[in-house]
N, C-alpha and C positions, 0 to 999 in steps of 0.2 A: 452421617458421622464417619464412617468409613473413608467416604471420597475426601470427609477433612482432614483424616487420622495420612491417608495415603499422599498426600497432597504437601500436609507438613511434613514426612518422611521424605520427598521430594527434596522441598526446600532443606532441609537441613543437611541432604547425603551430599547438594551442591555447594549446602557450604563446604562442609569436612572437604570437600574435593577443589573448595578456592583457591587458588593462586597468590603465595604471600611473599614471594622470595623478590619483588618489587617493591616490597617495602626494604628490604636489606641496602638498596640504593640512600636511604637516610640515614643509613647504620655511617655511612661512608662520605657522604656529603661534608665537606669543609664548615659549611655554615652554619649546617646543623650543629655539628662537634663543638662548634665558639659559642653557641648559642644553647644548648644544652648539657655542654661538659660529658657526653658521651657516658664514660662506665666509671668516671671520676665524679660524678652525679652532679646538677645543677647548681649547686653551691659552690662548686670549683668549677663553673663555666667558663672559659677566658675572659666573653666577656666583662665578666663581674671586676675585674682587673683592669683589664688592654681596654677597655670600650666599645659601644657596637660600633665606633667608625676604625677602632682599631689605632689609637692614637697616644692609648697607653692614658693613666692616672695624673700626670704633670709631678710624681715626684718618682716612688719607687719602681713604678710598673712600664716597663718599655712600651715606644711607638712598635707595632708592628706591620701596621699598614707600611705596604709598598715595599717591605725586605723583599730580598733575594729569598726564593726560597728556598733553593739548596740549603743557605747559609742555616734557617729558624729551621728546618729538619735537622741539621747535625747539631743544632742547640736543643734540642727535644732528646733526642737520642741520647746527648751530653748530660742531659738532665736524669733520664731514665739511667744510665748506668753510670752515675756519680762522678763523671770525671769535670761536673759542674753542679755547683749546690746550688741547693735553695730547696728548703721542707719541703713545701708546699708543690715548684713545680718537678723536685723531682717525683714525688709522688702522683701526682696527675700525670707525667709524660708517662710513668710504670705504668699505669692504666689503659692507656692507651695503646692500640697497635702500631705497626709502622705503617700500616695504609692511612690509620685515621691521622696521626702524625702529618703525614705527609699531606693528607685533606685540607688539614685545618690549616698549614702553612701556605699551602697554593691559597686558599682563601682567604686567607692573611695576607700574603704579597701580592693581589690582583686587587686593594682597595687601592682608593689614587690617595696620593698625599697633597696635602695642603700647604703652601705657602709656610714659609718658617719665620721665627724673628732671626734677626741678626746677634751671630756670637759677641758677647762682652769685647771693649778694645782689648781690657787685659790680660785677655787670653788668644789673643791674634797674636802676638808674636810667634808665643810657643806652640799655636796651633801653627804659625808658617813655616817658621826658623826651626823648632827644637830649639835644645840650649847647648851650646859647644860644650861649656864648662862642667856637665855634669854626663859628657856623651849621647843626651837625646836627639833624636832624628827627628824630623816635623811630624807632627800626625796626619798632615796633607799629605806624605808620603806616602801614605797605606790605607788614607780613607777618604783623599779627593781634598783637590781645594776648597772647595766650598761644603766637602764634609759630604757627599753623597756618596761616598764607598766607593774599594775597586776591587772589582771582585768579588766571588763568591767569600773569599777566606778576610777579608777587608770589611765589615759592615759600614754603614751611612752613620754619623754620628748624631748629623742634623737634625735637628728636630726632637731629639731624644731628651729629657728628665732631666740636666745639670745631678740630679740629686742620684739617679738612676746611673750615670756617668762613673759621678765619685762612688758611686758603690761596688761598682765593677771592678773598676782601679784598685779598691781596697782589695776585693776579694783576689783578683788577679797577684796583687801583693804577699797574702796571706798562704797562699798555694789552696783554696779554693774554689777558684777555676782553674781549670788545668787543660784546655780544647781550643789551644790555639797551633799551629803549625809552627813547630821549631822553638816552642815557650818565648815566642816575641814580647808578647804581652810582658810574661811573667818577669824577663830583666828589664822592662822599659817601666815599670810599676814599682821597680826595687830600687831604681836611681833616683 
């Protein structure tokens, strides 16, 4: 009874004395953070939104696969200190740190993307030309002709939600979003 009693004093003194600060490596893991929601808890997972390929909902919830990630870190951080709304994610980016932040975006922008449909005719023009008459500039100016973004401060437009698009636009109109370089957005949304 003794050698049992001693034996399981053993075992247990090596656990207390395990090794756990290797699991903190999943505290911090990208994929983990989309797939678990981190300290914003399961229910506010990304993926439950963006998708596990990361391709977003088809209406309000952006593609996120394959951004830049510079770019979806200053939109997390935008999100956390309101100078971009939205309930929901500004309250999960507050959750989050800016290491997980920045996890969950490399993980984000290292999925490939997939083939896109082709934009509407009737938004070719204004997607190439802009409109003289009311001062717009093309938006292939500042997000590639064929819509894959330039730049970190530029995102890809392609592939993105139509419905997700117009809502941006509104907000940008409305003044809230407010996290673009030089409020471009914000007069090009007002003409």
């Amino acid at each position: 009874r003794n050698l049992l009693s001693l034996a399981g004093a053993a075992l247990l003194a090596g656990c207390a004395a395990a090794e756990t600060t290797s699991l903190d490596r999943f505290a911090e893991d990208g994929r983990v953070i989309a797939h678990s929601g981190a300290d914003a808890g399961a229910a506010n997972a990304c993926f439950t939104c963006h998708g596990l390929d990361g391709r977003g909902n088809g209406a309000g919830s952006p593609r996120l696969a394959g951004l830049d990630l510079g770019y979806m870190e200053r939109q997390l951080e935008a999100y956390a200190d309101g100078r971009r709304y939205h309930s929901q994610m500004g309250w999960i980016s507050q959750q989050l740190s800016a290491d997980q932040r920045k996890a969950v975006s490399a993980y984000y922008a290292a999925l490939p993307l997939e083939p896109g449909r082709a934009m509407p005719a009737e938004l070719l023009s204004l997607y190439h030309q802009g409109d003289r008459k009311r001062g717009l500039l093309s938006c292939a100016a500042c997000h590639g002709e064929q819509g894959q973004g330039l730049g970190p401060a530029n995102p890809p437009l392609a592939r993105q939600p139509a419905a997700y698009l117009a809502e941006q636009l509104r907000l940008w109109r409305i003044g809230k979003r407010r996290n673009d370089p030089g409020d471009v957005m914000l007069r090009i949304s007002q003409l």
